[in-house]
C-alpha positions in Angstrom: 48.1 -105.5 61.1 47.8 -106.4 57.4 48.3 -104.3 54.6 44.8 -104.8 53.5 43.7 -103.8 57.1 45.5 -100.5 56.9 43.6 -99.8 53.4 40.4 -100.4 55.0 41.2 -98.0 58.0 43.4 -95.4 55.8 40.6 -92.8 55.6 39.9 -92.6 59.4 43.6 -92.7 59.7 44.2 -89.9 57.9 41.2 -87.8 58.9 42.9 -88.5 62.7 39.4 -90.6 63.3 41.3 -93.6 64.9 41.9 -94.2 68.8 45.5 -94.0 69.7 46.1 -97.8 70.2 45.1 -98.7 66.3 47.0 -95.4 65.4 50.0 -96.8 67.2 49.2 -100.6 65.6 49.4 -98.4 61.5 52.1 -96.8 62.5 54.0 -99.6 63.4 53.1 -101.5 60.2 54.3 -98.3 57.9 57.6 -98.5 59.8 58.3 -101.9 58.6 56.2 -101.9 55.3 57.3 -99.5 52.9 55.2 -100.2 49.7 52.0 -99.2 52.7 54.2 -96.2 53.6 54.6 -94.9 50.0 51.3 -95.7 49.7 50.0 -93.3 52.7 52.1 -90.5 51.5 50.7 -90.7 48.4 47.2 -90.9 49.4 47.7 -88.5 51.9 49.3 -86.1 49.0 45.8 -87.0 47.1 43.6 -85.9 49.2 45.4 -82.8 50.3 45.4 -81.8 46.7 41.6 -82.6 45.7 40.9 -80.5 48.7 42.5 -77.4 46.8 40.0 -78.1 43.8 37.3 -75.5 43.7 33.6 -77.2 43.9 32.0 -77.8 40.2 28.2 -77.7 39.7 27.0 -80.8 39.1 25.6 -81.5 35.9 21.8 -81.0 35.2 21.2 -84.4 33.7 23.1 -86.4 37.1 20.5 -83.6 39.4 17.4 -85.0 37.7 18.2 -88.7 37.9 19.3 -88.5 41.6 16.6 -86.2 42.4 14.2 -89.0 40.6 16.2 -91.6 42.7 15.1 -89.1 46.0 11.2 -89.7 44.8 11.8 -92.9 44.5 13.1 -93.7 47.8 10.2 -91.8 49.4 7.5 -93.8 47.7 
């Protein structure tokens, strides 16, 4: 496994989406790559924290243009 391999699986890593062969095949590469093992931790630190973030309302202005994107899609 490359580095950029694990980046393009880390999400599904983390989110435990992976079978247990490819979870074995990252683990293996963090154990002997530690710039892709601080990188984990810190993305896995990351996404623990933005989880704690209470939900904002999304702007009026970014509602009407995706809304207007919606109408345009359906035409």
């Amino acid at each position: 496994m490359t580095c950029r391999e694990l980046t393009e699986l880390l999400i599904d890593y983390i989110q435990g989406d992976l079978d247990a062969e490819l979870c074995e095949h990252i683990s293996r590469h963090l154990s002997a790559c530690p710039p892709c093992e601080a990188f984990v931790a810190t993305y896995r630190i990351t996404v623990q924290l933005t989880r704690r973030l209470p939900a904002a309302p999304m702007p009026p202005e970014l509602a009407e243009r995706l809304q207007k994107a919606m109408r345009e899609i359906d035409e």
